[in-house]
C-alpha positions as CSV (number, residue, x, y, z in Angstrom):
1,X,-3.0,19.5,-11.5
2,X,-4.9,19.8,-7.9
3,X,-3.4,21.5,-5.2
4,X,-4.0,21.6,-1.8
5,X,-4.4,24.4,0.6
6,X,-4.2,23.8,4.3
7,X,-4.6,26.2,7.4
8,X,-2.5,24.3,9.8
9,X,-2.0,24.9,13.5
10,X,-5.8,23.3,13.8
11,X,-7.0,20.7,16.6
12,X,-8.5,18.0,15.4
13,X,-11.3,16.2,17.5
14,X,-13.8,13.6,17.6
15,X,-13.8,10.0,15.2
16,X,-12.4,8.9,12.1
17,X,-12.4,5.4,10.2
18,X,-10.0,4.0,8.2
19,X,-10.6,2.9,4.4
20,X,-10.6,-0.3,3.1
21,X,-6.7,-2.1,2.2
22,X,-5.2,0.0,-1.1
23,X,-2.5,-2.8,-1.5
24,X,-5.3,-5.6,-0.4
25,X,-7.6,-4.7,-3.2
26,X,-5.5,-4.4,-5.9
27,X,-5.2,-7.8,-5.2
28,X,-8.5,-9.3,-4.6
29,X,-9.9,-7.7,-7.8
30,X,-7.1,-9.4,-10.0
31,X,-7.8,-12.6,-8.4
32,X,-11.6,-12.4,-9.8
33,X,-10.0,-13.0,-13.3
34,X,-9.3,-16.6,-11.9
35,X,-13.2,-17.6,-12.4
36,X,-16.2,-16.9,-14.7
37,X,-18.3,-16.8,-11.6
38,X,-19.7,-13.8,-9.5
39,X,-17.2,-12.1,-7.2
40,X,-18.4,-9.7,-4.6
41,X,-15.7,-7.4,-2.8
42,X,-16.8,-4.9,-0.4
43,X,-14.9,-2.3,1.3
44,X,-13.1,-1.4,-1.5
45,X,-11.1,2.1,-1.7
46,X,-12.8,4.6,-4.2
47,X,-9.4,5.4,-5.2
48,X,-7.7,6.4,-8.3
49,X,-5.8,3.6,-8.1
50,X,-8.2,1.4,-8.0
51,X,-10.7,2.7,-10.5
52,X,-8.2,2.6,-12.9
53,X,-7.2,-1.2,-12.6
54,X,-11.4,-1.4,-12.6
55,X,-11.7,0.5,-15.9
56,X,-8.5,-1.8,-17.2
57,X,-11.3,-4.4,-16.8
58,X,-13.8,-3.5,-18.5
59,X,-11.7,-2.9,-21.1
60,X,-11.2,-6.4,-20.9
61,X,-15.1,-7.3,-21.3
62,X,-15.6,-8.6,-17.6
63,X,-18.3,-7.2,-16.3
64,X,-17.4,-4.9,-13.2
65,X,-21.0,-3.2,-11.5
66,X,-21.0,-0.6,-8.5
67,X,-23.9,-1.5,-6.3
68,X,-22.8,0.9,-3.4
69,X,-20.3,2.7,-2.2
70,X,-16.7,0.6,-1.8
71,X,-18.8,-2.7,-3.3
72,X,-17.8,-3.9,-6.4
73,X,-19.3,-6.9,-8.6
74,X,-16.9,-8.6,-10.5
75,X,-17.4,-11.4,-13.4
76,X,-14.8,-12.4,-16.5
77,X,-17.0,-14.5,-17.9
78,X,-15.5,-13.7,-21.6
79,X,-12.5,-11.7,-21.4
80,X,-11.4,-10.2,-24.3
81,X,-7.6,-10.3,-24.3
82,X,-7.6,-8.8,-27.6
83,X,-7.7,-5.7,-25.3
84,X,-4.3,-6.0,-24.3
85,X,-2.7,-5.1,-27.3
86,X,-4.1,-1.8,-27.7
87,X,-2.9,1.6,-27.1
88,X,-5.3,2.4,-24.5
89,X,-4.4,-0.8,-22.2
90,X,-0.8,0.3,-22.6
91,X,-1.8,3.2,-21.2
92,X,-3.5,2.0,-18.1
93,X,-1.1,-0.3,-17.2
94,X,1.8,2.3,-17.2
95,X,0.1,4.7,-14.9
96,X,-0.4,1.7,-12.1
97,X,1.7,-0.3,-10.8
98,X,-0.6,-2.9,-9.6
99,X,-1.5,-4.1,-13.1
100,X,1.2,-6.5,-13.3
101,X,-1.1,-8.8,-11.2
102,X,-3.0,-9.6,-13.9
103,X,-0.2,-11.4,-15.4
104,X,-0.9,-14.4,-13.0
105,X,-4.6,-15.0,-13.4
106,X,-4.7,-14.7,-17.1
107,X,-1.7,-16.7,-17.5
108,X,-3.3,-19.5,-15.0
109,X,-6.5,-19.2,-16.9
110,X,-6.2,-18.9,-20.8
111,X,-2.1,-19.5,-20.6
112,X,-1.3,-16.5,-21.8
113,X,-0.7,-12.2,-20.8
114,X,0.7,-9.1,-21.9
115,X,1.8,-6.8,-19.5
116,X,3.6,-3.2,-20.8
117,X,5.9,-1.9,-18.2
118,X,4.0,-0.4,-15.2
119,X,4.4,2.8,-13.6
120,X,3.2,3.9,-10.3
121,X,5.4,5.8,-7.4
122,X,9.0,7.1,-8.5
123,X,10.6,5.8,-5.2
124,X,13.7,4.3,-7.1
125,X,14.2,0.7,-8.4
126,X,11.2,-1.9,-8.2
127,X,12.0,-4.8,-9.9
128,X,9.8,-7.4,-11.3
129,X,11.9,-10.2,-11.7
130,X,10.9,-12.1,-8.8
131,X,7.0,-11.8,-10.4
132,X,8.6,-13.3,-13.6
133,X,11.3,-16.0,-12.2
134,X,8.3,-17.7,-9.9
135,X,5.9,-18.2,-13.6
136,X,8.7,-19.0,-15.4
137,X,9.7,-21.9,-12.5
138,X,5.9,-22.9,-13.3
139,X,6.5,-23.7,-17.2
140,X,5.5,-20.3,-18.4
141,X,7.6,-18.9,-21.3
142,X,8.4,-15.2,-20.8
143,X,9.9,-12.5,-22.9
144,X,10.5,-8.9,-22.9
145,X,9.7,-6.8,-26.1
146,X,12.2,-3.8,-25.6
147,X,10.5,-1.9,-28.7
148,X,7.2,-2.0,-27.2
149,X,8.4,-1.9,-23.6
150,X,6.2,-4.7,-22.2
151,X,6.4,-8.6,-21.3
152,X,4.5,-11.8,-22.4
153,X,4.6,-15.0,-21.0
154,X,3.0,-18.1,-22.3
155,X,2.1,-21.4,-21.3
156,X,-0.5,-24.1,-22.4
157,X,-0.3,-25.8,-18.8
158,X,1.1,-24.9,-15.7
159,X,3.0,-27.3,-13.5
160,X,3.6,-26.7,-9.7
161,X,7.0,-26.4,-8.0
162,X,9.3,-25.9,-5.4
163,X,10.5,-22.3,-5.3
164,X,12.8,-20.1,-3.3
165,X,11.7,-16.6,-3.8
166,X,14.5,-14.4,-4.4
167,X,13.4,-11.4,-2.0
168,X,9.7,-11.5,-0.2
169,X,8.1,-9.2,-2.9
170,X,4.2,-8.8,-2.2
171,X,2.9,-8.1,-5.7
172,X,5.6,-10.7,-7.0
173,X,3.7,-13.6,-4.3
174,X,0.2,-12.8,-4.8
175,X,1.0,-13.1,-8.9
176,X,2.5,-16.5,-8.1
177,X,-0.1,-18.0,-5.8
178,X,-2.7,-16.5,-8.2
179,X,-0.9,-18.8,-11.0
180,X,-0.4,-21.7,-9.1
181,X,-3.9,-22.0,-7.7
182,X,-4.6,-24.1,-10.7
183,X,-1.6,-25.7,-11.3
184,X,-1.2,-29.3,-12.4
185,X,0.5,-30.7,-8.8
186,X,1.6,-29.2,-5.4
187,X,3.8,-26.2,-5.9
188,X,5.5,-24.7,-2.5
189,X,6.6,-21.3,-1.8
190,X,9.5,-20.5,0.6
191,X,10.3,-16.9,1.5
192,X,6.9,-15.8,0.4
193,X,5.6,-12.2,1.5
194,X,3.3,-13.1,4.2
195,X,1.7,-9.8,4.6
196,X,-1.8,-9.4,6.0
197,X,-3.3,-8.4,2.5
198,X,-1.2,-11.6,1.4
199,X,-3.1,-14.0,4.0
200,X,-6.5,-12.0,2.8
201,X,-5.9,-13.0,-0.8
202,X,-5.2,-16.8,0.3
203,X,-8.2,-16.7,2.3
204,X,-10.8,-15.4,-0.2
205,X,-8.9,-17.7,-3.4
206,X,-10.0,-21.0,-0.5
207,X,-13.3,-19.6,-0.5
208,X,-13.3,-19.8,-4.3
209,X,-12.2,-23.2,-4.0
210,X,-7.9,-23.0,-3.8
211,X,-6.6,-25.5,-1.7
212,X,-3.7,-23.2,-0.2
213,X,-1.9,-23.8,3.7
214,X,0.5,-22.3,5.7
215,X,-1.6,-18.7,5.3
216,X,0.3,-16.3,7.1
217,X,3.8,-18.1,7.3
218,X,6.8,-17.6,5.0
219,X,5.7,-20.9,3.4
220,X,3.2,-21.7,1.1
221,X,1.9,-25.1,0.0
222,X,-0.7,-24.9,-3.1
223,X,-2.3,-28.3,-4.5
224,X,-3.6,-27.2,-7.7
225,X,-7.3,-27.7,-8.3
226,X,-9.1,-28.0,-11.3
227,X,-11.3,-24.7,-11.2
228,X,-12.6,-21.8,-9.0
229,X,-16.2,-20.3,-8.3
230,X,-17.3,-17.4,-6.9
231,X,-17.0,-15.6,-3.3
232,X,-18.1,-13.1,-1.4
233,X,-15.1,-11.0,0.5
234,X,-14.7,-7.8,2.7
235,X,-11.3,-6.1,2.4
236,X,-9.3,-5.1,5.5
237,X,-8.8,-1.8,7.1
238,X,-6.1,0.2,5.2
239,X,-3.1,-0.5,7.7
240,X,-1.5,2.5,6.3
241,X,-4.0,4.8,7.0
242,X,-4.3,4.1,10.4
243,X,-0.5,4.5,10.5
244,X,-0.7,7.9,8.9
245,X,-4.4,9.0,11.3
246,X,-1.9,8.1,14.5
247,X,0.8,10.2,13.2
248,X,-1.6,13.3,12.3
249,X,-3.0,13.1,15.8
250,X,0.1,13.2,17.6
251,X,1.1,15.9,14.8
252,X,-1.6,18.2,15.7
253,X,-1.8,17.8,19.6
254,X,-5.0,16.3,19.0
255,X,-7.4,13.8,20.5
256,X,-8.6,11.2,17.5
257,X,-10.5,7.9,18.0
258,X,-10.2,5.4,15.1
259,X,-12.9,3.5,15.2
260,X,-13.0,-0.4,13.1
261,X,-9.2,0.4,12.6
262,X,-8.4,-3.7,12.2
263,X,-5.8,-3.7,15.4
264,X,-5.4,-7.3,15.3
265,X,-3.9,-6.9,11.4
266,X,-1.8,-4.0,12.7
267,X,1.8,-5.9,13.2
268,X,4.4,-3.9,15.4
269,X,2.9,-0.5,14.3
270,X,1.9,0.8,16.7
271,X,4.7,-0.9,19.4
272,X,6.7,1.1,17.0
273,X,4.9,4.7,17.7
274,X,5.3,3.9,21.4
275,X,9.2,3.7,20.7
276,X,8.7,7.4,19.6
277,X,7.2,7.9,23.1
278,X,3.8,8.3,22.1
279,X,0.3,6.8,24.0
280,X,-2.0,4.3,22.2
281,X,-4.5,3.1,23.6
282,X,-6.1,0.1,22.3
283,X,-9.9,-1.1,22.9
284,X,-11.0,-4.1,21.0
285,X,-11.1,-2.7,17.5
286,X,-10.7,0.9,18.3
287,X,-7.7,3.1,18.9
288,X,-7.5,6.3,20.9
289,X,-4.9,8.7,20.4
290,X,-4.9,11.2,23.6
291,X,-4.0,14.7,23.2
292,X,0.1,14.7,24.3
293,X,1.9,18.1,24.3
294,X,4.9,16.1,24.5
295,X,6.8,12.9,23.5
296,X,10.3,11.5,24.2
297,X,12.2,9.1,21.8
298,X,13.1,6.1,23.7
299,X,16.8,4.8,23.0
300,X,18.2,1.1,22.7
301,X,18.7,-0.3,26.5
302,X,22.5,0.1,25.7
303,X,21.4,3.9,26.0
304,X,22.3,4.4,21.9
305,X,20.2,6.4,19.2
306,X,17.1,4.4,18.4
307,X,16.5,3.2,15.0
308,X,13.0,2.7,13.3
309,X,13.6,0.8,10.2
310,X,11.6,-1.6,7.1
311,X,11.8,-5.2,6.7
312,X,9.6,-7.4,5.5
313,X,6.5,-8.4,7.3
314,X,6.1,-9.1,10.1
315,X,8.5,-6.3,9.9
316,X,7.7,-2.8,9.8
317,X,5.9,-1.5,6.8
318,X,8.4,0.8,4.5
319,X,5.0,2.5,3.7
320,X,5.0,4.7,6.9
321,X,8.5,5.5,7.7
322,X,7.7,8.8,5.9
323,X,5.0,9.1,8.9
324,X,7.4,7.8,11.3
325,X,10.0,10.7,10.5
326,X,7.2,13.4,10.3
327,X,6.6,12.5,13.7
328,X,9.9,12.4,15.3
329,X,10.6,16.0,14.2
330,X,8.9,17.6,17.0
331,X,9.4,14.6,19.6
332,X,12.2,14.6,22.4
333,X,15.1,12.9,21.3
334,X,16.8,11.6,18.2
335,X,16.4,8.5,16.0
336,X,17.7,7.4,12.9
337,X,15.1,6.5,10.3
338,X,16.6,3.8,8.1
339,X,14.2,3.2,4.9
340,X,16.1,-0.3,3.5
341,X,14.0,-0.9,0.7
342,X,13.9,1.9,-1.7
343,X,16.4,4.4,-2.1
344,X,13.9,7.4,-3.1
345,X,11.4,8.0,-0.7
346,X,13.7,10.2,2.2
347,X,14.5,12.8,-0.9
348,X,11.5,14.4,0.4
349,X,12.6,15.3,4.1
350,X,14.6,19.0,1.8
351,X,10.8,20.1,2.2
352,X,11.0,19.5,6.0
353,X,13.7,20.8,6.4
354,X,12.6,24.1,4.7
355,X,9.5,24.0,7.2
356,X,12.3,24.0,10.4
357,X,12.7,19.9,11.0
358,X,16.0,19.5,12.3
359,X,17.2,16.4,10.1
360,X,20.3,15.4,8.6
361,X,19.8,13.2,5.4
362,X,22.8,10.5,5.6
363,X,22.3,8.8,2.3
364,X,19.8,7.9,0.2
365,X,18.5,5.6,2.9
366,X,19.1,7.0,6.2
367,X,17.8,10.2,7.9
368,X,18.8,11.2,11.4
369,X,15.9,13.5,12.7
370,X,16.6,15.6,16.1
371,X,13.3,16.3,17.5
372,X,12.6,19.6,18.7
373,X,10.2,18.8,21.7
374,X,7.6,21.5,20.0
375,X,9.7,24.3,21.3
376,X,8.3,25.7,17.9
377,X,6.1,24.7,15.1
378,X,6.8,23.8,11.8
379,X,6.9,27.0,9.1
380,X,3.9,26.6,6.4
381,X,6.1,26.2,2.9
382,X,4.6,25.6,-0.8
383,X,5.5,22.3,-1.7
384,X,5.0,19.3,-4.6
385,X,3.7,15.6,-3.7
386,X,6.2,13.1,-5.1
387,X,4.7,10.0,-4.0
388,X,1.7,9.1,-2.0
389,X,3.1,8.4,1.2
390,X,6.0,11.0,1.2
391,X,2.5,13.5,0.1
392,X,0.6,12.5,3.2
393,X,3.5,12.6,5.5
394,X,3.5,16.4,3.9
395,X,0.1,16.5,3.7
396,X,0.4,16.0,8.1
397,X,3.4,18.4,8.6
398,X,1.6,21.3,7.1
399,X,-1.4,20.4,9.0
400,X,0.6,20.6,11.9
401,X,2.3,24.4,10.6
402,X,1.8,27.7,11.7
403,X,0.1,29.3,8.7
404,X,-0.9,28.1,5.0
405,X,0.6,25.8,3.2
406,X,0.3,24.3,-0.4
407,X,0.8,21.1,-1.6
408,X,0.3,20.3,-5.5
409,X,0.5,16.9,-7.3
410,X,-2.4,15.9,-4.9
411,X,-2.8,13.3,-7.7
412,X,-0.4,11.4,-6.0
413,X,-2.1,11.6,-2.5
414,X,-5.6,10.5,-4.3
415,X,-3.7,7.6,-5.8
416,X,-4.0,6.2,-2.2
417,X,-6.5,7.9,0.3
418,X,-10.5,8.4,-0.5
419,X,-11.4,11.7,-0.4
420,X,-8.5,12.5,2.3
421,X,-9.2,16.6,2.0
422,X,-13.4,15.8,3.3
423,X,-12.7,13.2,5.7
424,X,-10.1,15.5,7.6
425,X,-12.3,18.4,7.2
426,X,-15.3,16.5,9.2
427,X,-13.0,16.0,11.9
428,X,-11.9,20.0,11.8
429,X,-9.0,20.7,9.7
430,X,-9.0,23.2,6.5
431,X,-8.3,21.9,3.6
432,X,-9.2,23.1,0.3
433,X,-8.7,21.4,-2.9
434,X,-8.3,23.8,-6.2
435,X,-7.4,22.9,-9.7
């Protein structure tokens, strides 16, 4: 197991860019099960994340080739879905979460999948039903094996719909679009996840030859066409990562340009910093974050405690509330951070709280943090990663410490940012990664 040693108290300085889209990816690279053609996806996270669901395809005979760095080629021109039954593919697929997308594109495709129960961050309950309930509305049959702990759904044709979506799950809409692409009919989609990464997949399955509308609206209308072809796409800037690069800026005191950081695909982030009191200053595709020795909290214009909470897009991400908190504990003022969507990730504010954050955990979703205005900096502690954004949002509050720190499970943090110890090092922290 890695571990992480950091030397915090450190200005940063001069430019960083962000990677490309974890969540975007994942995605993209399921969708190329959809054709026997060529797919070409570039700016691609080198992640462990990633590599794995690129290994889970090879194991699957499609042909997957690494030109250059964050370009991959992609081509099921056989797949063998033999594969799927094995012990090793079991194995994959319960270490990432993402592999359930492949559920879609094989079932669209050769009208069948096996999927075992997928793993990925321990952040509470993550159902799959709404993945499941849309195929099923499309004809598929689906059952779940208890004694091998996996699914299967089956159908020799699919047939489009009308469907209501039970909750906006992103991983549960790009399965059903992926499915429906090559439906027999129109199938619509109300209360579908309208994400950025979701409009990217829409986007690059047109270019293959979908015939999909309303792209970045909470309905979707999808006339099925016979067959898809190749494409060439570029994956977005990781929205998340500039998210968390903002947060380690103000963290450290320090003066960071993010360069090519996608500001147009940003949302309410960073509106939602400057709630915290923090500068951003936006040119074209860059952002600045100015060196601010301090930041006040702004509260509701009825004068009461301000609130920065998830909701679906174009909501605020749940992915960087852990930033969000992180931040607030050395601004001026209070706020309550109210994570709605999974009832794990605040259990990691004890370590915080250890390091001198003033925050009072409410419940499992609610934290009220009462920023210290950096009369003091955070302790250094010794401390485990338990997801990867609670292990960057660590990962930043030792950074921002008075002394070494330690962080181990980095595992978790690779899961989601390239090479995160280097690219903060080139821009002056002190990292060192040891086994």
């Amino acid at each position: 197991m890695g571990v992480f040693s950091i030397e915090g108290g450190r200005r940063l300085y001069g430019a960083i860019e962000p990677q490309g889209a974890k969540n975007e990816a994942l995605q993209v690279i399921c969708a190329a099960l959809l054709t026997s053609d060529e797919i070409t996806i570039s700016n691609v996270p080198e992640i462990s994340d990633i590599l794995n669901l690129l290994d889970m395809l090879r194991g699957l005979s499609v042909r997957v080739e690494h030109p250059a760095h964050g370009v991959f080629v992609i081509q099921a021109d056989n797949p063998d879905l033999n594969y799927m039954q094995t012990p090793d593919f079991a194995r994959q697929a319960v270490g990432l979460r993402g592999s359930v997308m492949i559920a879609g594109p094989l079932l669209a495709r050769f009208g069948r999948a096996f999927i075992p129960q997928p793993g990925g961050d321990k952040i509470g309950r993550r159902r799959l039903d709404t993945h499941f309930d849309g195929l099923r509305k499309l004809g598929a049959d689906f059952r779940f094996l208890p004694e091998k702990s996996a699914y299967t759904v089956n159908a020799p044709r699919l047939t489009g719909c009308y469907m209501l979506l039970e909750e906006a799950s992103v991983t549960g809409t790009a399965n059903i679009i992926m499915a429906a692409v090559t439906a027999c009919g129109v199938t619509t989609i109300y209360n579908a996840a309208c994400e950025p990464y979701i409009q990217q997949l829409c986007i690059m399955l047109n270019n293959m030859g979908a015939n999909i509308t309303g792209i970045g609206s909470n309905l979707l209308t999808i006339v099925g066409v016979s067959e898809l072809h190749g494409c060439q796409h570029r994956v977005l800037p990781d929205m998340i990562e500039v998210g968390s690069f903002i947060g380690l800026a103000v963290m450290t005191g320090s003066d960071l340009l993010l360069r090519n950081a996608g500001t147009q695909q940003l949302g309410i982030i960073p509106d939602a910093f400057r709630r915290l009191g923090i500068r951003i200053d936006i040119d074209g595709d860059n952002i600045r974050i100015p060196e601010q020795e301090h930041y006040e909290i702004e509260t509701f214009i009825d004068g009461s405690i301000m609130t920065i909470a998830d909701a679906p897009w174009p909501g605020l991400t749940p992915d960087l509330l852990s930033v969000f908190l992180v931040v607030a504990t050395q601004a001026r003022g209070s706020v309550l951070i109210h994570q709605k969507m999974f009832e794990s990730r605040l259990f990691f504010v004890d370590k915080l709280i250890d390091m001198g954050a003033s925050i009072i955990l409410c419940d499992p979703h609610r934290a009220t943090v009462i920023g210290i205005d950096r009369k003091y900096r955070l302790r250094p502690a010794t401390m485990a990663s338990p997801d990867i954004r609670a292990g960057v949002a660590l990962l930043i509050a030792a950074l921002s410490a008075d002394g070494v720190s330690n962080i181990s499970n980095i595992e978790q943090i690779d899961r989601g940012y390239e090479h995160i110890d280097a690219r903060l090092n080139s821009i002056g922290a002190k990292i060192t990664r040891t086994e």
